[in-house]
N, CA, C and O atoms as CSV, one atom per row, in Angstrom:
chain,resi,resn,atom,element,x,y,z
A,1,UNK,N,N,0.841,-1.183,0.000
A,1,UNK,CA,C,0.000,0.000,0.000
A,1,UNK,C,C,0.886,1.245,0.000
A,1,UNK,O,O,1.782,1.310,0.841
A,2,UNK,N,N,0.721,2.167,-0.813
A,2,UNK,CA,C,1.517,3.199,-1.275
A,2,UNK,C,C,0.739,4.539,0.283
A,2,UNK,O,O,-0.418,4.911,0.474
A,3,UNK,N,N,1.598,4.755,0.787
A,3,UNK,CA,C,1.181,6.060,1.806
A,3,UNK,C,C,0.828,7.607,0.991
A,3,UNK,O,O,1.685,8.470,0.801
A,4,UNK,N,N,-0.475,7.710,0.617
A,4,UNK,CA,C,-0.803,9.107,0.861
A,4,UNK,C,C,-0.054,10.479,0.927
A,4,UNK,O,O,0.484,10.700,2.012
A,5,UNK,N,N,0.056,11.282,0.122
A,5,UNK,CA,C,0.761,13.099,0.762
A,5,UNK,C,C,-0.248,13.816,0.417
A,5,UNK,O,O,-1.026,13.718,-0.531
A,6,UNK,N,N,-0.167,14.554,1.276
A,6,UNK,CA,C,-1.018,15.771,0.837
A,6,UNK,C,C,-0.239,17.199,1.351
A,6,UNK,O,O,0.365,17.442,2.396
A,7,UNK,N,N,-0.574,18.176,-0.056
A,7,UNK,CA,C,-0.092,19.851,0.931
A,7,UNK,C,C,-1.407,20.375,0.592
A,7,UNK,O,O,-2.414,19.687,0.420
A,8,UNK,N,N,-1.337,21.479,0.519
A,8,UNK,CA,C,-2.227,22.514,0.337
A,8,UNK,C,C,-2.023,23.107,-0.989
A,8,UNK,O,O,-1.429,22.411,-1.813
A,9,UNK,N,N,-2.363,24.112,-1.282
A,9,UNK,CA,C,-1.820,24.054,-2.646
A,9,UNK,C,C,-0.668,25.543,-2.530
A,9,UNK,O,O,0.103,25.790,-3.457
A,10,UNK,N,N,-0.728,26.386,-1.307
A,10,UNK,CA,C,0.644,27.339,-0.967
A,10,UNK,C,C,1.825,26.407,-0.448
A,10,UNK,O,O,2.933,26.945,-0.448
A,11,UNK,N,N,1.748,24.918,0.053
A,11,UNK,CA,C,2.370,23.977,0.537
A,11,UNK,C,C,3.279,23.677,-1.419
A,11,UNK,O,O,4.443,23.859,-1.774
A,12,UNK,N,N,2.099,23.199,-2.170
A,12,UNK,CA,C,2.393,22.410,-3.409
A,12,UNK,C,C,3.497,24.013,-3.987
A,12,UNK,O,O,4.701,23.769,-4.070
A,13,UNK,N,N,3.244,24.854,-4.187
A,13,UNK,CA,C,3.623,26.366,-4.989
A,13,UNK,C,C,4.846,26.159,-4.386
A,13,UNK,O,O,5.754,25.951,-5.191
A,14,UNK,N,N,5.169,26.152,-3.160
A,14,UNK,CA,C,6.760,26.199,-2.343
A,14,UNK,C,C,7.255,25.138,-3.054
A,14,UNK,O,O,8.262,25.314,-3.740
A,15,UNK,N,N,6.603,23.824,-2.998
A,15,UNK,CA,C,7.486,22.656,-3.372
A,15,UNK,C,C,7.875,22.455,-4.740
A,15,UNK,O,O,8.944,21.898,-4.989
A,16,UNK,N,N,6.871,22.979,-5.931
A,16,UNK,CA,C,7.072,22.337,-6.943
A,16,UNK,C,C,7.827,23.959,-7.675
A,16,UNK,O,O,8.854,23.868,-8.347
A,17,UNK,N,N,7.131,25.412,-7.414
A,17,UNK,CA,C,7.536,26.190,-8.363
A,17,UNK,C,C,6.215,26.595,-9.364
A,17,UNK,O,O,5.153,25.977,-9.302
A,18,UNK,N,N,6.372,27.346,-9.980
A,18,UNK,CA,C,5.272,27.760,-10.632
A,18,UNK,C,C,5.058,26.891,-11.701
A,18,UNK,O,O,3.880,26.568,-11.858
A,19,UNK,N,N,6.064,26.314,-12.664
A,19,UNK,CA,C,5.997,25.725,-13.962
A,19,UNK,C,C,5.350,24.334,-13.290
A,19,UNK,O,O,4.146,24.099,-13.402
A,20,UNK,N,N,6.180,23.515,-12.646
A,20,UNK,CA,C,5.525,22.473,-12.045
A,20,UNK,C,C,4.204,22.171,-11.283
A,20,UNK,O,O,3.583,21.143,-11.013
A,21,UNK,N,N,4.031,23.536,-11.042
A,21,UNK,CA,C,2.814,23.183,-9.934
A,21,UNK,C,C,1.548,23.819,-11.322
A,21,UNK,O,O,0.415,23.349,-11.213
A,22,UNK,N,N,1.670,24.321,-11.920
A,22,UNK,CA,C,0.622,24.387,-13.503
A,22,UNK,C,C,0.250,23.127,-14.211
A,22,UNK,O,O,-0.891,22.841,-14.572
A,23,UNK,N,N,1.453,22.314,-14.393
A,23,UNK,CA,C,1.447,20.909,-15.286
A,23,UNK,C,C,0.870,19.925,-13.734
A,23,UNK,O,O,0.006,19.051,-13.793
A,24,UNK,N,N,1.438,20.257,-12.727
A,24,UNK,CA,C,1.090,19.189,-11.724
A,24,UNK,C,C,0.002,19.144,-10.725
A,24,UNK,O,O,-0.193,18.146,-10.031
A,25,UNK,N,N,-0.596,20.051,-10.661
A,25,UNK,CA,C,-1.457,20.827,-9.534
A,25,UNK,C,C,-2.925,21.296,-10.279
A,25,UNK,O,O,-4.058,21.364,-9.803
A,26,UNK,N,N,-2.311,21.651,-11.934
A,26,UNK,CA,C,-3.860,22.725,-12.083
A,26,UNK,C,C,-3.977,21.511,-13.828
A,26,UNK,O,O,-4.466,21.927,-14.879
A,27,UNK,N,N,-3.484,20.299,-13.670
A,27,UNK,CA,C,-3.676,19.933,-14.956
A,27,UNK,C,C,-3.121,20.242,-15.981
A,27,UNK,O,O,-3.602,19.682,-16.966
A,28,UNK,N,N,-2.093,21.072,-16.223
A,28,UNK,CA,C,-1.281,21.700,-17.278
A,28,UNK,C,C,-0.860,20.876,-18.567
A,28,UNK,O,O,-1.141,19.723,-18.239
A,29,UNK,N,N,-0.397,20.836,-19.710
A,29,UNK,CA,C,0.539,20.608,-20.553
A,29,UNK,C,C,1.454,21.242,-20.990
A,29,UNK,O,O,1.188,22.130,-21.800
A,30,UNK,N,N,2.623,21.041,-20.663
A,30,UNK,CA,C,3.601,21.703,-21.532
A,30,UNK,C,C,3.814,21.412,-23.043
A,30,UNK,O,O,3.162,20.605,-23.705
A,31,UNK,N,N,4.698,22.095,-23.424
A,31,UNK,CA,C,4.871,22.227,-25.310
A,31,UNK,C,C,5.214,20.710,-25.464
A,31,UNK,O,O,5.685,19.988,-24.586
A,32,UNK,N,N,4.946,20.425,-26.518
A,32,UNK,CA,C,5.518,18.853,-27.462
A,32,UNK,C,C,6.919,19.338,-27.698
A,32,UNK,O,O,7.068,20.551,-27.551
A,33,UNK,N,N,8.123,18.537,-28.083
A,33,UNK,CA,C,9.406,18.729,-28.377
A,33,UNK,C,C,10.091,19.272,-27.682
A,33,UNK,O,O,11.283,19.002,-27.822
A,34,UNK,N,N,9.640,20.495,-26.386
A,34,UNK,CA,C,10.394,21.439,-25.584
A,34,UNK,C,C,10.349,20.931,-24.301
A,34,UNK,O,O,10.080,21.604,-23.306
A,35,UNK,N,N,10.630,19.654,-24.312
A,35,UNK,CA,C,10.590,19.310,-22.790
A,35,UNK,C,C,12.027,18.527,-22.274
A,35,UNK,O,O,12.929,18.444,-23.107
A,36,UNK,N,N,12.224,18.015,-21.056
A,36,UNK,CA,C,13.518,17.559,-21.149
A,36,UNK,C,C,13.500,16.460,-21.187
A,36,UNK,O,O,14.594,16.165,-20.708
A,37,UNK,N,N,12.842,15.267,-21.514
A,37,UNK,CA,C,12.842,14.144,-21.310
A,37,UNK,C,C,11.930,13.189,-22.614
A,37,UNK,O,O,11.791,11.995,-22.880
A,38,UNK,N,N,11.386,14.662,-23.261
A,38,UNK,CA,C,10.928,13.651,-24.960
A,38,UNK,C,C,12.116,12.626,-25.624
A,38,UNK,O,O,11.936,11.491,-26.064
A,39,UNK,N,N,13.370,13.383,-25.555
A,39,UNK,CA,C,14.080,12.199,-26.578
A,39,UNK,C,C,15.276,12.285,-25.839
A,39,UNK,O,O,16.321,12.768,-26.273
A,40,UNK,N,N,15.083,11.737,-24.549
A,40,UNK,CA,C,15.826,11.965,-23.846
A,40,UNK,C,C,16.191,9.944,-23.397
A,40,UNK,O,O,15.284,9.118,-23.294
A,41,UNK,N,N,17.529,9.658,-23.236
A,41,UNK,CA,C,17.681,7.671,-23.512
A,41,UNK,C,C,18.217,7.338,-22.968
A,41,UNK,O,O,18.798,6.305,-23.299
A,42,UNK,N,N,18.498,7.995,-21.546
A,42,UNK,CA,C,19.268,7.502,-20.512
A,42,UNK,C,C,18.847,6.117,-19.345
A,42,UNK,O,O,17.663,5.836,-19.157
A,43,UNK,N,N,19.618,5.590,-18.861
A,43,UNK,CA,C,19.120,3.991,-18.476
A,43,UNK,C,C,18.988,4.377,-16.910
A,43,UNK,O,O,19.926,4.876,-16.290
A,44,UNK,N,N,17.715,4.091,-16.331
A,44,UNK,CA,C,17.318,4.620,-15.104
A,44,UNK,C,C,15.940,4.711,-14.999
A,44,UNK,O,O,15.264,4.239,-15.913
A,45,UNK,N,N,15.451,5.187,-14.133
A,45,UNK,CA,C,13.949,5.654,-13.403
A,45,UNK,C,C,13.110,6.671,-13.214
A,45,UNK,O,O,13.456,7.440,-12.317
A,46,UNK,N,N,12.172,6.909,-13.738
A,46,UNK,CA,C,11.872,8.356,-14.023
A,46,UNK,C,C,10.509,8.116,-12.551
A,46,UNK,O,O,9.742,7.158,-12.451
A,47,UNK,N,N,10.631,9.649,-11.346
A,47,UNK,CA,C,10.452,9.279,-10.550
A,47,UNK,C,C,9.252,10.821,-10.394
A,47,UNK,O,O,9.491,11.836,-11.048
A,48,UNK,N,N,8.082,10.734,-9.491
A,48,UNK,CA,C,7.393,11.773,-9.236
A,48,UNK,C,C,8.276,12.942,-9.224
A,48,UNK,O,O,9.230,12.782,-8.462
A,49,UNK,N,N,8.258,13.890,-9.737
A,49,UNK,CA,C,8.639,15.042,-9.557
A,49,UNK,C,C,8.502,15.617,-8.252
A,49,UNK,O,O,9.393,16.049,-7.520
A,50,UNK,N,N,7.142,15.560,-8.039
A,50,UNK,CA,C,6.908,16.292,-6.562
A,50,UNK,C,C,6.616,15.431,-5.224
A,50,UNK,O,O,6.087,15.992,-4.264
A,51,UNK,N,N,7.099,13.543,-5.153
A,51,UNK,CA,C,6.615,13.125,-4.293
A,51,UNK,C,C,8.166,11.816,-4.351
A,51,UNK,O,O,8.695,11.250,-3.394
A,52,UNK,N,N,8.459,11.723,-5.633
A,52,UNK,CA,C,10.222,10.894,-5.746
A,52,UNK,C,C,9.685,9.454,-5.931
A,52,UNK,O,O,10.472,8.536,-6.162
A,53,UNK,N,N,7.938,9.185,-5.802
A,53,UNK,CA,C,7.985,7.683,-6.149
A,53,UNK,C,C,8.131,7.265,-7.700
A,53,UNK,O,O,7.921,7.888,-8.740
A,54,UNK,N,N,8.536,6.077,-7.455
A,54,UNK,CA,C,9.021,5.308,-8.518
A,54,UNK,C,C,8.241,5.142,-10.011
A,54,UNK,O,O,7.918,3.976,-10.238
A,55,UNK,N,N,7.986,5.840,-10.768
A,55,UNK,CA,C,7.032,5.798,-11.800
A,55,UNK,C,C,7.072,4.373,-12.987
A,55,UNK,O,O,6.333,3.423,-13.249
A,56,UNK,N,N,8.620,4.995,-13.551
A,56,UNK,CA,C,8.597,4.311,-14.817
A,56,UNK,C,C,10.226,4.096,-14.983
A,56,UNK,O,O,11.221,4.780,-14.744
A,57,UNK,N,N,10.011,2.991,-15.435
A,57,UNK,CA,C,11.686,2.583,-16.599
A,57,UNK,C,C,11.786,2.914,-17.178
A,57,UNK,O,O,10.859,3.003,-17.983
A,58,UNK,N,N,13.297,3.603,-17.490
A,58,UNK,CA,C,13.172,3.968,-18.970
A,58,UNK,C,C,13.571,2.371,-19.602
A,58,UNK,O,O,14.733,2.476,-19.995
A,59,UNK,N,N,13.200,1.299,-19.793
A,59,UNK,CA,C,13.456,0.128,-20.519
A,59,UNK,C,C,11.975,0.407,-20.893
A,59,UNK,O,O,11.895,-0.066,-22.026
A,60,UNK,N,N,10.780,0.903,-20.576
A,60,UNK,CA,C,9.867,0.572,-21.071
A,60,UNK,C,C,8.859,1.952,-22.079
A,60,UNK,O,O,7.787,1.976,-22.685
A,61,UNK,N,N,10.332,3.263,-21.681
A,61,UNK,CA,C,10.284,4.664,-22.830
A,61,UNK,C,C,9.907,4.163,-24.242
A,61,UNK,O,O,10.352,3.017,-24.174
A,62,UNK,N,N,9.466,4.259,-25.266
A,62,UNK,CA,C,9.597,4.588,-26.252
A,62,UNK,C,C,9.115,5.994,-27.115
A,62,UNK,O,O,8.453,6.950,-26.712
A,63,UNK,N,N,9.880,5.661,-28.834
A,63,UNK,CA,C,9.731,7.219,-29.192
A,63,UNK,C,C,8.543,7.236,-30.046
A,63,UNK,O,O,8.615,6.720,-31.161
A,64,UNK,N,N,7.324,7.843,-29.588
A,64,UNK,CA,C,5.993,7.747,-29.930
A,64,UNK,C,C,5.708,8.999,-30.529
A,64,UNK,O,O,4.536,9.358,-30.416
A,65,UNK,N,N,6.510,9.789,-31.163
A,65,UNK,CA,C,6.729,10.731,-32.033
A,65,UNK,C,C,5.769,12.090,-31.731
A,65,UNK,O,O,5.692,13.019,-32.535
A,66,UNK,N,N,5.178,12.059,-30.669
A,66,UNK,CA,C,4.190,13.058,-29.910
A,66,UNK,C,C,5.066,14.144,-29.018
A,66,UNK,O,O,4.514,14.967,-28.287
A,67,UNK,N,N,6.551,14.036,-29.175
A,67,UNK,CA,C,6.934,15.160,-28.520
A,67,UNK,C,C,6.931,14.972,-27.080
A,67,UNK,O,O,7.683,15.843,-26.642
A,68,UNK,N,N,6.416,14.202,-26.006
A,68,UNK,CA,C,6.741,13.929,-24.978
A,68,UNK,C,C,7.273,12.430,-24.301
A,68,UNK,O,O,6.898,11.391,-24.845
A,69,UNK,N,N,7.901,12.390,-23.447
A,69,UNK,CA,C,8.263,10.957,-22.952
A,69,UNK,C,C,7.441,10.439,-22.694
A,69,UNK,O,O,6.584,10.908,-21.945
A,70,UNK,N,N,7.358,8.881,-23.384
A,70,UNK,CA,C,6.085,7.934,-23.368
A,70,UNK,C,C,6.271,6.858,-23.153
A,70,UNK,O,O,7.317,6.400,-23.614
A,71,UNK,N,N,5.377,5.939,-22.368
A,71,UNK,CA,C,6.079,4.660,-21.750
A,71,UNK,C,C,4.671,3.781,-21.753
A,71,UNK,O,O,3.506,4.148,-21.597
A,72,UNK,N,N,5.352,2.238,-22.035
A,72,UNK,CA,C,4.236,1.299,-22.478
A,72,UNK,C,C,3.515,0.870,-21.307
A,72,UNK,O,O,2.440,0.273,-21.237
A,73,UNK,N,N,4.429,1.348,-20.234
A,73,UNK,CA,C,3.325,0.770,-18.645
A,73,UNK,C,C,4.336,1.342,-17.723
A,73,UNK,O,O,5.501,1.680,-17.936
A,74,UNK,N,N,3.415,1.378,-16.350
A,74,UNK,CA,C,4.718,2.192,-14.886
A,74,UNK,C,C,5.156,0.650,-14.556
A,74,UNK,O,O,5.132,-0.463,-15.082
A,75,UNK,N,N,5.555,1.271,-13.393
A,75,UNK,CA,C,6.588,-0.022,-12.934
A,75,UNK,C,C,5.675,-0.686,-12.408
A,75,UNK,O,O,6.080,-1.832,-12.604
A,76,UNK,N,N,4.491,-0.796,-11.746
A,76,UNK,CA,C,3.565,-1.878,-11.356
A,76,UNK,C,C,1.939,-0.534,-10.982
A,76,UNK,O,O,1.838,0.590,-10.489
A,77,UNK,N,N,1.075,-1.468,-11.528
A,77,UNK,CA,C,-0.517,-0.740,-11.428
A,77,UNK,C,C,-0.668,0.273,-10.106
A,77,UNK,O,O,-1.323,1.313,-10.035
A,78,UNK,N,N,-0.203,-0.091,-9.526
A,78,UNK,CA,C,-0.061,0.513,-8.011
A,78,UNK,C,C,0.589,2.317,-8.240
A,78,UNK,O,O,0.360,3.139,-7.353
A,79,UNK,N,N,1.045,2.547,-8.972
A,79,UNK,CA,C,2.089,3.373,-8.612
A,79,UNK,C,C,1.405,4.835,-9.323
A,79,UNK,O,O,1.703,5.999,-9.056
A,80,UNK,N,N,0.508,4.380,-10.201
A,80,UNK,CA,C,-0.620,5.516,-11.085
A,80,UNK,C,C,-1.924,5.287,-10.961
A,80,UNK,O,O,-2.376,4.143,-11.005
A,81,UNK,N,N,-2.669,6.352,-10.794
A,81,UNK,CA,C,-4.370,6.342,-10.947
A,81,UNK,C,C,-4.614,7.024,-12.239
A,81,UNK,O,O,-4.013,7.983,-12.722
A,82,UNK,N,N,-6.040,6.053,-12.906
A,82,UNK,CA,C,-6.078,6.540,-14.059
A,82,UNK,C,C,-7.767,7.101,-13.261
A,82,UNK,O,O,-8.459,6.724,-12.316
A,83,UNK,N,N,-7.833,8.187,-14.316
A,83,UNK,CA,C,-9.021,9.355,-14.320
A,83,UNK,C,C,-9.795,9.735,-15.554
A,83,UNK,O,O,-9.065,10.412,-16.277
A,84,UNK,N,N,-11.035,9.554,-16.094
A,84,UNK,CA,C,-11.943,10.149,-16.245
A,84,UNK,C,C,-11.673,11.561,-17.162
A,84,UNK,O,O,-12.313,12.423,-16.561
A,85,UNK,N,N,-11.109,12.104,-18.180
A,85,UNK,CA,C,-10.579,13.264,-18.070
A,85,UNK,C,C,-11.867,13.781,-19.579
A,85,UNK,O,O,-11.960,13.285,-20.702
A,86,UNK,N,N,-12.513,14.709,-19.061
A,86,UNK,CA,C,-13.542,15.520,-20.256
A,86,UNK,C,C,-13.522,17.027,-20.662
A,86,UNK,O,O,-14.336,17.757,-21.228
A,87,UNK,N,N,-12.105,17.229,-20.081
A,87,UNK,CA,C,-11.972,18.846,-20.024
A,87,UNK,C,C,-12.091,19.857,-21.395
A,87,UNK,O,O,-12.374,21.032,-21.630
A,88,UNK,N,N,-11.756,18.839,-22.019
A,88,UNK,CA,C,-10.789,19.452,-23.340
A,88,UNK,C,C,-12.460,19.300,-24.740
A,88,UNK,O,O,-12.493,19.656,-25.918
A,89,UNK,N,N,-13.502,18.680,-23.926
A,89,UNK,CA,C,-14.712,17.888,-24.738
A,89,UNK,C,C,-14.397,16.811,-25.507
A,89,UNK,O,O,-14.963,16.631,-26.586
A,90,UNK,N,N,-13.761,16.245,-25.186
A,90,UNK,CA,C,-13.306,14.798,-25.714
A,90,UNK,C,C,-13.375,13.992,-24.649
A,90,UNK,O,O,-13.771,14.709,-23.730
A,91,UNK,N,N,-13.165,12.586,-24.142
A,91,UNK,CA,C,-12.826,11.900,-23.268
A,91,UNK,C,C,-11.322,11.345,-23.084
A,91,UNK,O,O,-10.868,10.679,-24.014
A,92,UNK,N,N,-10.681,11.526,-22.178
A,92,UNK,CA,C,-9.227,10.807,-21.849
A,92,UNK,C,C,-9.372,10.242,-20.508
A,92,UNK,O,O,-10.203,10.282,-19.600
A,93,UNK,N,N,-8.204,9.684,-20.746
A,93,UNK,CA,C,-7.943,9.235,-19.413
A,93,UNK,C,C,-6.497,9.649,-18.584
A,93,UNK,O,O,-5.416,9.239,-19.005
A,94,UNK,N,N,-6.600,10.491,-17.382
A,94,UNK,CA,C,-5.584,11.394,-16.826
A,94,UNK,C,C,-4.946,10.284,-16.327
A,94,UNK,O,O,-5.472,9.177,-16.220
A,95,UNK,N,N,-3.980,10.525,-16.063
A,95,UNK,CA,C,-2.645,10.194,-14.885
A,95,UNK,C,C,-2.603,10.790,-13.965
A,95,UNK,O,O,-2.772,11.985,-14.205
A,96,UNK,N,N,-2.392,10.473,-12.529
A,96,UNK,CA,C,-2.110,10.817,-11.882
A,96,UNK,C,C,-1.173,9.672,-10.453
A,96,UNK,O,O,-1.304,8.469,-10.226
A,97,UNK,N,N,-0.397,10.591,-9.852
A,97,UNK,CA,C,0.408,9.650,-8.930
A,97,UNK,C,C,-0.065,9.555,-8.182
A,97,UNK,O,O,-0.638,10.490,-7.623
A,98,UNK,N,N,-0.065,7.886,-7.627
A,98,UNK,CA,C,-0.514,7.525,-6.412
A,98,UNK,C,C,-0.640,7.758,-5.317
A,98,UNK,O,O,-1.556,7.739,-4.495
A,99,UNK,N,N,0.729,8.072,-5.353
A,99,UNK,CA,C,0.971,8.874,-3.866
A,99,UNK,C,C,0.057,10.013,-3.717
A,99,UNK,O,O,-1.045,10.021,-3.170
A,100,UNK,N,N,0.707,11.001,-4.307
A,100,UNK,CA,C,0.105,12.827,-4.247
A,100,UNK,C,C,-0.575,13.097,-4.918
A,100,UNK,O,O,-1.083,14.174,-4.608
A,101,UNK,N,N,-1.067,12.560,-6.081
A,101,UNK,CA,C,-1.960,12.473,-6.628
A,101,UNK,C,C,-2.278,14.178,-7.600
A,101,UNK,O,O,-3.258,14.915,-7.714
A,102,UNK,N,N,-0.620,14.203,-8.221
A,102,UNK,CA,C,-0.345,14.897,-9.053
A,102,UNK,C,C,-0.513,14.399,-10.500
A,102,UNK,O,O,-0.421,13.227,-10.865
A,103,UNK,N,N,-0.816,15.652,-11.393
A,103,UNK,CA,C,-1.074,15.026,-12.576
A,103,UNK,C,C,0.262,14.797,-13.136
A,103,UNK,O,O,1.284,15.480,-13.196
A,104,UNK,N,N,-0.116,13.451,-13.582
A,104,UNK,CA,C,1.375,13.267,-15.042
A,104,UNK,C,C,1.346,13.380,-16.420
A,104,UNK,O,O,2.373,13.450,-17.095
A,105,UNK,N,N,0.205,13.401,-16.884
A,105,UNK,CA,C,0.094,12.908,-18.204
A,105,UNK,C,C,-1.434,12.037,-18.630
A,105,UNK,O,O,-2.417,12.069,-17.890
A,106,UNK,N,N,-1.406,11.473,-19.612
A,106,UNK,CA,C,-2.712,10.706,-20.579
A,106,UNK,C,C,-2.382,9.690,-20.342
A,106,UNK,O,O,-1.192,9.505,-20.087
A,107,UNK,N,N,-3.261,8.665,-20.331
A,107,UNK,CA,C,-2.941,7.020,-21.363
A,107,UNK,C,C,-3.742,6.922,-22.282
A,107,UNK,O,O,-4.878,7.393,-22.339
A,108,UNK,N,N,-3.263,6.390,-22.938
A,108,UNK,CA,C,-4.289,6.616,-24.405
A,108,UNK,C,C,-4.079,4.740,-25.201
A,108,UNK,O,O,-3.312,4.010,-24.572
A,109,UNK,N,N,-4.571,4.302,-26.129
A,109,UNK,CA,C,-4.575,2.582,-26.095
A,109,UNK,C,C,-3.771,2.436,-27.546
A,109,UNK,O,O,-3.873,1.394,-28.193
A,110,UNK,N,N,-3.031,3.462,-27.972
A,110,UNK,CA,C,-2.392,3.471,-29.410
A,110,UNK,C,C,-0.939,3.024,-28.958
A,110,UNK,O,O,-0.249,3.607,-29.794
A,111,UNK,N,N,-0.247,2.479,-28.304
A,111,UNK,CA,C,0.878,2.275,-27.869
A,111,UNK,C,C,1.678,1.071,-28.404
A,111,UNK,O,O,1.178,0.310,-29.232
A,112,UNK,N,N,2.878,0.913,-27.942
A,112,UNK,CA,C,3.599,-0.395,-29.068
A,112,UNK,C,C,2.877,-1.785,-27.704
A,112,UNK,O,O,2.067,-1.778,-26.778
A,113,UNK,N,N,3.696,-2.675,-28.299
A,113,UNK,CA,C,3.446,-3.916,-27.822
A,113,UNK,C,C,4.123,-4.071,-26.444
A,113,UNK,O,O,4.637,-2.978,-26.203
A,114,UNK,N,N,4.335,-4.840,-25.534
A,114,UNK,CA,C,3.492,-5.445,-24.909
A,114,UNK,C,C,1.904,-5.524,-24.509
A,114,UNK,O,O,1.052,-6.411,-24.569
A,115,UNK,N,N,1.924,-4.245,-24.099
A,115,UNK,CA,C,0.547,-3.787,-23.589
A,115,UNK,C,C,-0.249,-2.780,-24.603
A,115,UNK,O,O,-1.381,-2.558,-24.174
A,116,UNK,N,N,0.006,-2.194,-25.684
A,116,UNK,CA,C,-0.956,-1.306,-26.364
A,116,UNK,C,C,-1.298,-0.308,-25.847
A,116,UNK,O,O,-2.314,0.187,-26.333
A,117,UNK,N,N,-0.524,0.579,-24.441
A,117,UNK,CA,C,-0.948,1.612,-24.356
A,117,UNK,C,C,0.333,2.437,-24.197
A,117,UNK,O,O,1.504,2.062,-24.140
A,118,UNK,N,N,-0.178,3.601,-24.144
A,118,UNK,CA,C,1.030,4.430,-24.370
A,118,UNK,C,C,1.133,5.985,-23.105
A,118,UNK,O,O,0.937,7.145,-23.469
A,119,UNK,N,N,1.349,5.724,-22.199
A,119,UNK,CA,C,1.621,6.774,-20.851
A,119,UNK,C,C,2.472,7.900,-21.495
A,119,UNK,O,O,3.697,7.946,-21.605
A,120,UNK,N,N,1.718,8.625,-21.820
A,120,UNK,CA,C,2.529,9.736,-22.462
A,120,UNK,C,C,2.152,11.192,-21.212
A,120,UNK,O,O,1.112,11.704,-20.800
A,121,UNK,N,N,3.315,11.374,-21.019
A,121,UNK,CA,C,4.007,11.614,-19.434
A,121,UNK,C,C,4.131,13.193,-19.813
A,121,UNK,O,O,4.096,13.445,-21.018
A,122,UNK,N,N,4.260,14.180,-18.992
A,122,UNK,CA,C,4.846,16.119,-18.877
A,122,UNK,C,C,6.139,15.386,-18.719
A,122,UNK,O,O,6.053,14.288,-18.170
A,123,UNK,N,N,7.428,15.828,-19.134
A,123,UNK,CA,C,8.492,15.810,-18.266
A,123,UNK,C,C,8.692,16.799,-16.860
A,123,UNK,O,O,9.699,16.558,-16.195
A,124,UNK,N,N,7.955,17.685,-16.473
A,124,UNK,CA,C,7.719,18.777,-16.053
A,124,UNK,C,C,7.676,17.812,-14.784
A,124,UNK,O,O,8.489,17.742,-13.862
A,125,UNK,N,N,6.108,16.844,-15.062
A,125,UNK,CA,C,6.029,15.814,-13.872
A,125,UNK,C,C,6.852,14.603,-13.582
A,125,UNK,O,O,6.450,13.627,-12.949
A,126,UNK,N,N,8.244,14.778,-14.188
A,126,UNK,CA,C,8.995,13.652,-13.859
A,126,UNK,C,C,10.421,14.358,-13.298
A,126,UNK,O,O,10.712,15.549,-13.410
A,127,UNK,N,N,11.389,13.090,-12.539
A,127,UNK,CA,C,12.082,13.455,-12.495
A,127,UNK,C,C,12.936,12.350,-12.552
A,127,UNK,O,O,12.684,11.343,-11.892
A,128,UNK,N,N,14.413,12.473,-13.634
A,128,UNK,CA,C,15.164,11.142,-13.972
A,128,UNK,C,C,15.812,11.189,-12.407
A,128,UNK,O,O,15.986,12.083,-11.579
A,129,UNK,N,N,16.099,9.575,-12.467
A,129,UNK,CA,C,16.984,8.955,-11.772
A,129,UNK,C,C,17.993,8.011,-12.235
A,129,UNK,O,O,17.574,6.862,-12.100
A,130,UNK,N,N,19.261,8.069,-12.771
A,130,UNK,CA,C,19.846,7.376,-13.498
A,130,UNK,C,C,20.296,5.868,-12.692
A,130,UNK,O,O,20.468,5.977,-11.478
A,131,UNK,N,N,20.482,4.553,-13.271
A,131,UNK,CA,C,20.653,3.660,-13.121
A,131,UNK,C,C,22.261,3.872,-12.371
A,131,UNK,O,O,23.202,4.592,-12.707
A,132,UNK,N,N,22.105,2.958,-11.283
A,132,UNK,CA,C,23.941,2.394,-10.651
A,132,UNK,C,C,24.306,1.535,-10.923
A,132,UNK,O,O,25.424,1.190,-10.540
């Protein structure tokens, strides 16, 4: 069982910063291509930005040509909540972390193989952790 955080949202503004707490706090997207972690191929763990749990491998990144870092599944079901998302008048389905229950990103079911979906992630809401 993953433990719960919560701030406030003058708590979240201290912690994350303005850019982060837009993409993470109020639902945001940042630009396609201008992020740091679209084509980015380093061997390691891409981890909550604002909470450090364990998201995703990059063994399971691929380049899904959408301009942001995208991954075929997190490291186990536990670690993301999927959401309901109708903002935009379309239907998606949000990301968000388990823990803090910050937004990350979409899943959407166009993704490569194993699984057919494709977690297409803010880098904004990630943060690498390189492999030892």
């Amino acid at each position: 069982m993953i433990e719960h955080i919560e701030h406030t949202d003058d708590e979240w503004r201290q912690i994350l910063g303005p850019d982060r707490f837009r993409v993470m706090r109020r639902a945001g997207t940042e630009p396609p291509f201008n992020n740091e972690y679209w084509d980015y191929h380093g061997d390691g763990t891409y981890v909550c930005a604002a909470c450090d749990l364990p998201l995703f491998s990059s063994a399971t990144k691929f380049e899904s040509g959408t301009g942001w870092p995208s991954f075929y599944e997190p490291l186990s079901p536990e670690v993301v909540s999927e959401h309901v998302d109708s903002t935009l008048g379309i239907t998606r389905t949000e990301v968000t972390c388990a823990r803090c229950d910050s937004h990350l990103g979409h899943v959407f079911d166009d993704g490569p193989p194993p699984t057919g979906l494709r977690y297409c992630m803010n880098s904004l809401s990630l943060r690498f952790v390189p492999a030892t």
